[in-house]
PDB file of N, CA, C and O in Angstrom:
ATOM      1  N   UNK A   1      -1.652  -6.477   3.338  1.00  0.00           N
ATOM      2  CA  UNK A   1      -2.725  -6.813   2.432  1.00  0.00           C
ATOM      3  C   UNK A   1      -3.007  -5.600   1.564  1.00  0.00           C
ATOM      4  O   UNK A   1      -3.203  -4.514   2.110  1.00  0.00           O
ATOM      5  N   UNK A   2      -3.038  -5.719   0.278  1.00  0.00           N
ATOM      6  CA  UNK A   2      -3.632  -4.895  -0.788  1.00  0.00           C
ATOM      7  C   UNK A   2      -5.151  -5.266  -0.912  1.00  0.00           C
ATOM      8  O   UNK A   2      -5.514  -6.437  -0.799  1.00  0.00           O
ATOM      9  N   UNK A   3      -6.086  -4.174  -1.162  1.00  0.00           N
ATOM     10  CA  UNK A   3      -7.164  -3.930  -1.239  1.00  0.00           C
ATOM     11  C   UNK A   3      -7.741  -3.267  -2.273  1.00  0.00           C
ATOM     12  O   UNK A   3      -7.731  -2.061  -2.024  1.00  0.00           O
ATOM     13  N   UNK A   4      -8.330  -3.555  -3.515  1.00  0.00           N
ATOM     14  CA  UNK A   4      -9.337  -2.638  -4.775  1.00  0.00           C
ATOM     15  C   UNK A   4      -9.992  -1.265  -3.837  1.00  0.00           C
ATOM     16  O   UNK A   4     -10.573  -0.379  -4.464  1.00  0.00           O
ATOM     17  N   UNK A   5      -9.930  -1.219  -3.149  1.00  0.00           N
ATOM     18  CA  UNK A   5     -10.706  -0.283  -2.619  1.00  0.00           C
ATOM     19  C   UNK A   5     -12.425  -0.511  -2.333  1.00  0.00           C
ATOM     20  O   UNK A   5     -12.999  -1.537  -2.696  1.00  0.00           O
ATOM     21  N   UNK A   6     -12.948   0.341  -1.803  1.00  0.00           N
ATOM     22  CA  UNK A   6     -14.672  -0.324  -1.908  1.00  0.00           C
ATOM     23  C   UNK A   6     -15.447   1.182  -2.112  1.00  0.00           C
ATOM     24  O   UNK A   6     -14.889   2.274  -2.218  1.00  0.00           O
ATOM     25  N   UNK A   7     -16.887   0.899  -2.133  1.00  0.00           N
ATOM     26  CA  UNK A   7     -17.820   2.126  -2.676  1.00  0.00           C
ATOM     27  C   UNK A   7     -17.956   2.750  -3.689  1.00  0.00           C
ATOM     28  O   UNK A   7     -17.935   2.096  -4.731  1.00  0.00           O
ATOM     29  N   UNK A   8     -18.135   4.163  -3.770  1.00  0.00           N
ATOM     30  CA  UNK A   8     -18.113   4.954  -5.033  1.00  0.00           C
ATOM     31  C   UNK A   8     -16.352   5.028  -6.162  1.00  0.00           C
ATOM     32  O   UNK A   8     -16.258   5.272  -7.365  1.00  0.00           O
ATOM     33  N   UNK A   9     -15.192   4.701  -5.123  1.00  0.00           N
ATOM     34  CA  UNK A   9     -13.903   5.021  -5.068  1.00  0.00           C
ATOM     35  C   UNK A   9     -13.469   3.706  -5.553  1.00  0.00           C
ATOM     36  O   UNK A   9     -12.593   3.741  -6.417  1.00  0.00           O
ATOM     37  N   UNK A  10     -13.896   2.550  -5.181  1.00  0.00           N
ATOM     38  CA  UNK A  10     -13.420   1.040  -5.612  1.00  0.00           C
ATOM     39  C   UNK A  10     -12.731   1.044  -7.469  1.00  0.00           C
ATOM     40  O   UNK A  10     -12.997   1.675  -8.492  1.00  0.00           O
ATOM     41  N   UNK A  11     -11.887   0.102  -7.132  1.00  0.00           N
ATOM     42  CA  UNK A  11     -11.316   0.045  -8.460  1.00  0.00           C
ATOM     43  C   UNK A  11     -10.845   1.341  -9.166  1.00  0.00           C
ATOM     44  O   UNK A  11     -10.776   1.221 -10.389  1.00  0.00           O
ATOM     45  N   UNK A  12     -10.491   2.605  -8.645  1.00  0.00           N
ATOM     46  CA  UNK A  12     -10.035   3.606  -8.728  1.00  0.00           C
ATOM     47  C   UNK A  12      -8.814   3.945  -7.626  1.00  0.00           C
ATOM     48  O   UNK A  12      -7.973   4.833  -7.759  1.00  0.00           O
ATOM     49  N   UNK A  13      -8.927   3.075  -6.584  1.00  0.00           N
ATOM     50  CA  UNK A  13      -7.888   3.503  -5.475  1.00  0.00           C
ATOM     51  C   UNK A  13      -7.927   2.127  -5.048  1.00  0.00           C
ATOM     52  O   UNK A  13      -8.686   1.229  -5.410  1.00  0.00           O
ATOM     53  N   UNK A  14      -6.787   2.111  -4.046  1.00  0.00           N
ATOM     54  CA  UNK A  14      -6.140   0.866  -3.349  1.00  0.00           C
ATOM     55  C   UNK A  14      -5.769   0.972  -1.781  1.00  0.00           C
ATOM     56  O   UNK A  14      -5.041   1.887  -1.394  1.00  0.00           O
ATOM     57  N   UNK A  15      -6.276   0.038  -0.917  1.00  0.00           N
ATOM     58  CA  UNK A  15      -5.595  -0.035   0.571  1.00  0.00           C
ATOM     59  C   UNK A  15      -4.557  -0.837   0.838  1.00  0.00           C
ATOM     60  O   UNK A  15      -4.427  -2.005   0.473  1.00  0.00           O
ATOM     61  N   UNK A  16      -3.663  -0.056   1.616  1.00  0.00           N
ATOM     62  CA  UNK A  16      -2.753  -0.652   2.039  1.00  0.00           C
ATOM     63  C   UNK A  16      -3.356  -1.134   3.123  1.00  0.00           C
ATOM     64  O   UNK A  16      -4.417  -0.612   3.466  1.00  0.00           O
ATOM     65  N   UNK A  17      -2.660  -2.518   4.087  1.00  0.00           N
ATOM     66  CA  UNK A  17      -3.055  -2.679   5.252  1.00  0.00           C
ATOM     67  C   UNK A  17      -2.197  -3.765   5.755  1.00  0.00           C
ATOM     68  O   UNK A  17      -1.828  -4.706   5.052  1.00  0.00           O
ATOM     69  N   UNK A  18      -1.754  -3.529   7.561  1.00  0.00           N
ATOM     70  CA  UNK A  18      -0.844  -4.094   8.032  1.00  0.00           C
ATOM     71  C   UNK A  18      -1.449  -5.262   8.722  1.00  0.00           C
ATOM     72  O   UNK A  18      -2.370  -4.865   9.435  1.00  0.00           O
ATOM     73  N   UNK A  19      -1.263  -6.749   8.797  1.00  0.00           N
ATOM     74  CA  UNK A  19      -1.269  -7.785   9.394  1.00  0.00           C
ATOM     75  C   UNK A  19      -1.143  -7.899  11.031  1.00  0.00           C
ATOM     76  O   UNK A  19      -1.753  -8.762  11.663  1.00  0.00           O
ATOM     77  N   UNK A  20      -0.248  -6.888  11.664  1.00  0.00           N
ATOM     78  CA  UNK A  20       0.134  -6.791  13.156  1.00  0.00           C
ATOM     79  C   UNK A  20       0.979  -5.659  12.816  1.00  0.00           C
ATOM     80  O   UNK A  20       1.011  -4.970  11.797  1.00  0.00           O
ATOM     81  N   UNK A  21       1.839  -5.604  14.178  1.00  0.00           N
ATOM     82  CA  UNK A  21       2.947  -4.859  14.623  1.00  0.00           C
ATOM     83  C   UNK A  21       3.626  -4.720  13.884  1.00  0.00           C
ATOM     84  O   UNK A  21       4.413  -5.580  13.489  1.00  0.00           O
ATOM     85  N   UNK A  22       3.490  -3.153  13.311  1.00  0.00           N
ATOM     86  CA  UNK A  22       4.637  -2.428  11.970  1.00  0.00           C
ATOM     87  C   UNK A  22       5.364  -1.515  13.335  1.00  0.00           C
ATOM     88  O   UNK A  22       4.945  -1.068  14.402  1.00  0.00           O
ATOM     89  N   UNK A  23       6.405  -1.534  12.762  1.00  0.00           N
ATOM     90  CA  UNK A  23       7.630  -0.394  12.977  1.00  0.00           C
ATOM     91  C   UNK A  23       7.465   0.548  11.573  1.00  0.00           C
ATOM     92  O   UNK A  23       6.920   0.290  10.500  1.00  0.00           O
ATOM     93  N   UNK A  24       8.326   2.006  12.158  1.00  0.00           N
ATOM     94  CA  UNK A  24       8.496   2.944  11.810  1.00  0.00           C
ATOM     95  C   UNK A  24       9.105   2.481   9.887  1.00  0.00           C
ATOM     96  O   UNK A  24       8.629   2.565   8.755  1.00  0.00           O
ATOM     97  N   UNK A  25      10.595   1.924  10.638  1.00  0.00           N
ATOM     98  CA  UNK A  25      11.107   1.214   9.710  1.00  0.00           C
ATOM     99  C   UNK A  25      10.400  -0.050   8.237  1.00  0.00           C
ATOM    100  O   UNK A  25      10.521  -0.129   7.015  1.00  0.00           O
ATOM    101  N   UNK A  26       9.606  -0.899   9.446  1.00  0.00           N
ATOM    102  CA  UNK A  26       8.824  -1.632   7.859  1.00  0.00           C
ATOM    103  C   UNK A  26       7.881  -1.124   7.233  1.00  0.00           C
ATOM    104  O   UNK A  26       7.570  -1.418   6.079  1.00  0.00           O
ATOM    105  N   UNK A  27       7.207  -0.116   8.110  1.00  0.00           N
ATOM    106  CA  UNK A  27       6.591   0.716   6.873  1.00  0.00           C
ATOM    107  C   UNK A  27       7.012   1.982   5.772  1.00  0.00           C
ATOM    108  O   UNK A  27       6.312   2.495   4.900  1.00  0.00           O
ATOM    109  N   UNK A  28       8.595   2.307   6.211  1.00  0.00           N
ATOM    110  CA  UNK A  28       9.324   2.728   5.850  1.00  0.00           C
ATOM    111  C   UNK A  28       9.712   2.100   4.295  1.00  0.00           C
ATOM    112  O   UNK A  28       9.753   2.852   3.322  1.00  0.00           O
ATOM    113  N   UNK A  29      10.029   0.424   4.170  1.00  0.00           N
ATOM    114  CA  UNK A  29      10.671  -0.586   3.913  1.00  0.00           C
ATOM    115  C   UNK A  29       9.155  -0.752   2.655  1.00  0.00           C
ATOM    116  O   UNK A  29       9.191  -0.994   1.448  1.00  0.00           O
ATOM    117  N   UNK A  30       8.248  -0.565   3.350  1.00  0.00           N
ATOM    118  CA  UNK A  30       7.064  -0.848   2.088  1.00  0.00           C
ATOM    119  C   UNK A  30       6.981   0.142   1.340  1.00  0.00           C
ATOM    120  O   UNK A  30       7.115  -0.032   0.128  1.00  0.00           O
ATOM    121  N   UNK A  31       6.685   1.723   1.979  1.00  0.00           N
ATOM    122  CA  UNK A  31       6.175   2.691   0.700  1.00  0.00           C
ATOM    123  C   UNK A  31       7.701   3.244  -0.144  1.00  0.00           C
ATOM    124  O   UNK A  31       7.623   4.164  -0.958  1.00  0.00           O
ATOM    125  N   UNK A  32       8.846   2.668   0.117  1.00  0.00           N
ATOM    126  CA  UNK A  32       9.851   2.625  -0.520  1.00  0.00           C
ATOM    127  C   UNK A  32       9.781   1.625  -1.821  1.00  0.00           C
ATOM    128  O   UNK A  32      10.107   1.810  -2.993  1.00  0.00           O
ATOM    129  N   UNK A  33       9.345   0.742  -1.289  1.00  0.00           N
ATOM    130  CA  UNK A  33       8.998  -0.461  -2.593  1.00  0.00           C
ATOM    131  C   UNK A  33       8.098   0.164  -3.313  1.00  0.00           C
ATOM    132  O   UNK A  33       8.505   0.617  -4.382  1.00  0.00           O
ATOM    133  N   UNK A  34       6.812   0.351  -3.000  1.00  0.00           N
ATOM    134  CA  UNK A  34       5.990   0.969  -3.133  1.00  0.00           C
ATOM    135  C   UNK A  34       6.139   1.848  -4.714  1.00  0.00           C
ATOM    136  O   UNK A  34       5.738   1.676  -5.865  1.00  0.00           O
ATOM    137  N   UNK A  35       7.102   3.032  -3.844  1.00  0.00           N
ATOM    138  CA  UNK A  35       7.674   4.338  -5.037  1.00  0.00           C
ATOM    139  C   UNK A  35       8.513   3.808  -5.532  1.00  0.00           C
ATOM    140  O   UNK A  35       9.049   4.660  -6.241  1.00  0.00           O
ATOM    141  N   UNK A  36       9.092   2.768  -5.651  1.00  0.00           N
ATOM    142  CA  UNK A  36      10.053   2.073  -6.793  1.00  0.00           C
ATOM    143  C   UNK A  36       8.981   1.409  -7.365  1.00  0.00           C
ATOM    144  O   UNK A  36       8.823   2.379  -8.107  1.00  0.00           O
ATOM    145  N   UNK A  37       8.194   0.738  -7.674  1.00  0.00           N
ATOM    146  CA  UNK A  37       7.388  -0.222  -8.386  1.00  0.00           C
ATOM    147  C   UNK A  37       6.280   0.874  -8.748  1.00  0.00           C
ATOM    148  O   UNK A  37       5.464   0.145  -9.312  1.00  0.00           O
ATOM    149  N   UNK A  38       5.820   1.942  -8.780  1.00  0.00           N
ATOM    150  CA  UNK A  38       5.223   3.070  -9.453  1.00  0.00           C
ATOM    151  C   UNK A  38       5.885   3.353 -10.484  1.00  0.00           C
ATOM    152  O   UNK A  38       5.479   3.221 -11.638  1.00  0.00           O
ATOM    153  N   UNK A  39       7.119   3.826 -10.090  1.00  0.00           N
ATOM    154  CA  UNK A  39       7.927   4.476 -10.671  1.00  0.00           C
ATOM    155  C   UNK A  39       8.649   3.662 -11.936  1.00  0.00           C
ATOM    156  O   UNK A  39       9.345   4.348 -12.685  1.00  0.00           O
ATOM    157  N   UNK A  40       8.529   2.292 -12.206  1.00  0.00           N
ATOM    158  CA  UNK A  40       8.788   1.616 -12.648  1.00  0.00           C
ATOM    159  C   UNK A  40       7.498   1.850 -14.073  1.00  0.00           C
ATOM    160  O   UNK A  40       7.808   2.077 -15.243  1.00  0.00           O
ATOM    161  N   UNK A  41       6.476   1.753 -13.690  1.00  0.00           N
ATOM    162  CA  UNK A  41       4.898   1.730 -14.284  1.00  0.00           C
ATOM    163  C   UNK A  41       4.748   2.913 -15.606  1.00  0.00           C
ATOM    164  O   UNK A  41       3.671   3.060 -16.184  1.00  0.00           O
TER     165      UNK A  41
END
């Protein structure tokens, strides 16, 4: 789940957040996407 962020910081920053049981690897697998789709921007 992606998140706007909340408080003073909202709509300036973003949460990441996992559903259940991440491995090393799928969170590996996300902030890889992640820095490709920035990097894209």
């Amino acid at each position: 789940a992606i998140d706007g962020g909340y408080g003073k910081i909202k709509g300036t920053t973003f949460r990441l957040s996992n559903m259940g049981d991440e491995t090393d690897e799928t969170i590996q697998n996300l902030l890889d996407a992640l820095d490709d789709s920035l990097t894209k921007l």
